[in-house]
C-alpha positions in Angstrom: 29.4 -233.9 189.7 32.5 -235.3 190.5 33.7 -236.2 194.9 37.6 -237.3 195.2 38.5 -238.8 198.8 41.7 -240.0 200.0 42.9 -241.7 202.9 46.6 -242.7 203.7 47.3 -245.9 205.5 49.7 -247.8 207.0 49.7 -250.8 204.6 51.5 -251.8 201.5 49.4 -251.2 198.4 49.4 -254.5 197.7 48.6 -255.5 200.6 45.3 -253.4 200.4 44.9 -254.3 197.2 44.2 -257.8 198.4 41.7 -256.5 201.2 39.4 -255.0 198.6 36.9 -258.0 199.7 33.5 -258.5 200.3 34.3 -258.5 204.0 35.2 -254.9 203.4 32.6 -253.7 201.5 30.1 -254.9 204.1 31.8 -252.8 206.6 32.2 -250.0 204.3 28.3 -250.0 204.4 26.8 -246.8 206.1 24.1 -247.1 208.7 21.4 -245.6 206.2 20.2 -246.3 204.2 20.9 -250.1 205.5 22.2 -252.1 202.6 21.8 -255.6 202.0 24.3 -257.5 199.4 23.0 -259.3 197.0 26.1 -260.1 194.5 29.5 -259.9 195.3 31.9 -260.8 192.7 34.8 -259.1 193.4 36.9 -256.0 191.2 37.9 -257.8 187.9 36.4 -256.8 184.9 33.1 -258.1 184.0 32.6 -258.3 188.0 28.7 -257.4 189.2 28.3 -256.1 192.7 24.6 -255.8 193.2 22.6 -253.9 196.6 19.4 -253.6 197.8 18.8 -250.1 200.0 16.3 -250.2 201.8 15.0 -246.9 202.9 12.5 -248.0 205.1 9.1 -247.1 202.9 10.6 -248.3 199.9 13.7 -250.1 198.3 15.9 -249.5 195.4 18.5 -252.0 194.1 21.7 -250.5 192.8 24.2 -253.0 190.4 27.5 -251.8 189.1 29.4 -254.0 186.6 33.6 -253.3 186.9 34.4 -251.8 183.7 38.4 -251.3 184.3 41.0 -252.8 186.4 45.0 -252.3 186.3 47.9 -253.0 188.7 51.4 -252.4 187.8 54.2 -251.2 189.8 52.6 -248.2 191.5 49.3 -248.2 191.9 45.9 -250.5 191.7 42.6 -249.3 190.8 39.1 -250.6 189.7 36.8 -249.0 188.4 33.1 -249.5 189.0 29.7 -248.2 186.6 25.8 -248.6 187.6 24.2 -250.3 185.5 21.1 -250.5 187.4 21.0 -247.2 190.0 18.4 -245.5 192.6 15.3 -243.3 190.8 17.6 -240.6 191.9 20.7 -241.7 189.9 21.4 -241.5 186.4 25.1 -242.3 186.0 27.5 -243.6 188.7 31.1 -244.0 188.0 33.6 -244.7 191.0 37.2 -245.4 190.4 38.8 -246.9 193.2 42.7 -246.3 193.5 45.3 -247.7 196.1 47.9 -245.9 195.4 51.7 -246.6 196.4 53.5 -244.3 198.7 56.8 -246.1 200.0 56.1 -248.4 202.4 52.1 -247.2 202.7 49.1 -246.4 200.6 46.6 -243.6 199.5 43.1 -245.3 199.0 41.5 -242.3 196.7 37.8 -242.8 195.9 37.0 -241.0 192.6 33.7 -240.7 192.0 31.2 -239.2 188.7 27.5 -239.1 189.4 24.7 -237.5 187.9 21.2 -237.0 189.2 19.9 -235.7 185.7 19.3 -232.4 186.5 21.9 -229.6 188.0 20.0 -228.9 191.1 19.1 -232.4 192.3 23.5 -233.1 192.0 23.9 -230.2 194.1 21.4 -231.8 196.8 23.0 -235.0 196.7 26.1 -234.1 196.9 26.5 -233.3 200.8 24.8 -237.3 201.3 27.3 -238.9 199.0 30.4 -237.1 200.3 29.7 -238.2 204.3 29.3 -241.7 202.9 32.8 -241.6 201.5 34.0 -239.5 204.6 32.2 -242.4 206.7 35.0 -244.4 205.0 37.8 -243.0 206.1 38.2 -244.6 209.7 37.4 -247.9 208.5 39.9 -247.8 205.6 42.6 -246.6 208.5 41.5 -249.1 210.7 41.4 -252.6 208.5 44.8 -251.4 206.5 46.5 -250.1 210.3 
């Protein structure tokens, strides 16, 4: 299954480029499940980001390694792939694009999961598109 999200913000992509930090992703964490970071290495290849979710009567650790990165004179993205997900992941594949637009940026969230079977991707899908759309304020608010 396959979730793309954009937001348009006020800064330079560039600019945003450089506020793809930890200090972001920590506030890009939802309120559930809550997540505790573990690694942090940032969005160059051969980068590990590593979580613990914690959903209260148990606790699954999700680790993506970034696979791609690229900036030239238009755009930024990385891209990230679990490489240790949640039972109820499979395959996690999130490319992360800031994406010039004159003087401001898209941030476009592009995302490829798989549960392993049709119907449990269906089911997931409504939970994994608020947590992107639980993005979207925070994104216009650090890059205002």
């Amino acid at each position: 299954m396959k979730i793309n999200f954009s937001t348009k913000v006020s800064q330079d992509y560039l600019s945003v480029k450089n506020g793809f930090d930890q200090t972001l992703f920590t506030k890009l964490s939802p309120p559930f499940p809550p997540v505790k970071l573990q690694r942090f290495d940032g969005s160059e290849i051969g980068d590990m980001v590593s979580l613990e979710l914690n959903f209260f009567l148990f606790r699954q650790r999700w680790t993506s390694e970034i696979t791609d990165s690229h900036t030239d004179d238009s755009e930024y993205f990385f891209v990230d792939e679990g490489v240790e997900l949640p039972f109820f992941l499979k395959k996690w594949k999130h490319k992360h694009r800031i994406i010039k637009e004159g003087s401001h940026s898209i941030i476009r969230d592009e995302v490829e999961f798989d549960a392993g079977s049709g119907l449990l991707s269906l089911l997931l899908y409504p939970a994994l598109y608020l947590q992107f759309a639980y993005r979207k304020p925070i994104y216009k608010k650090v890059f205002a």
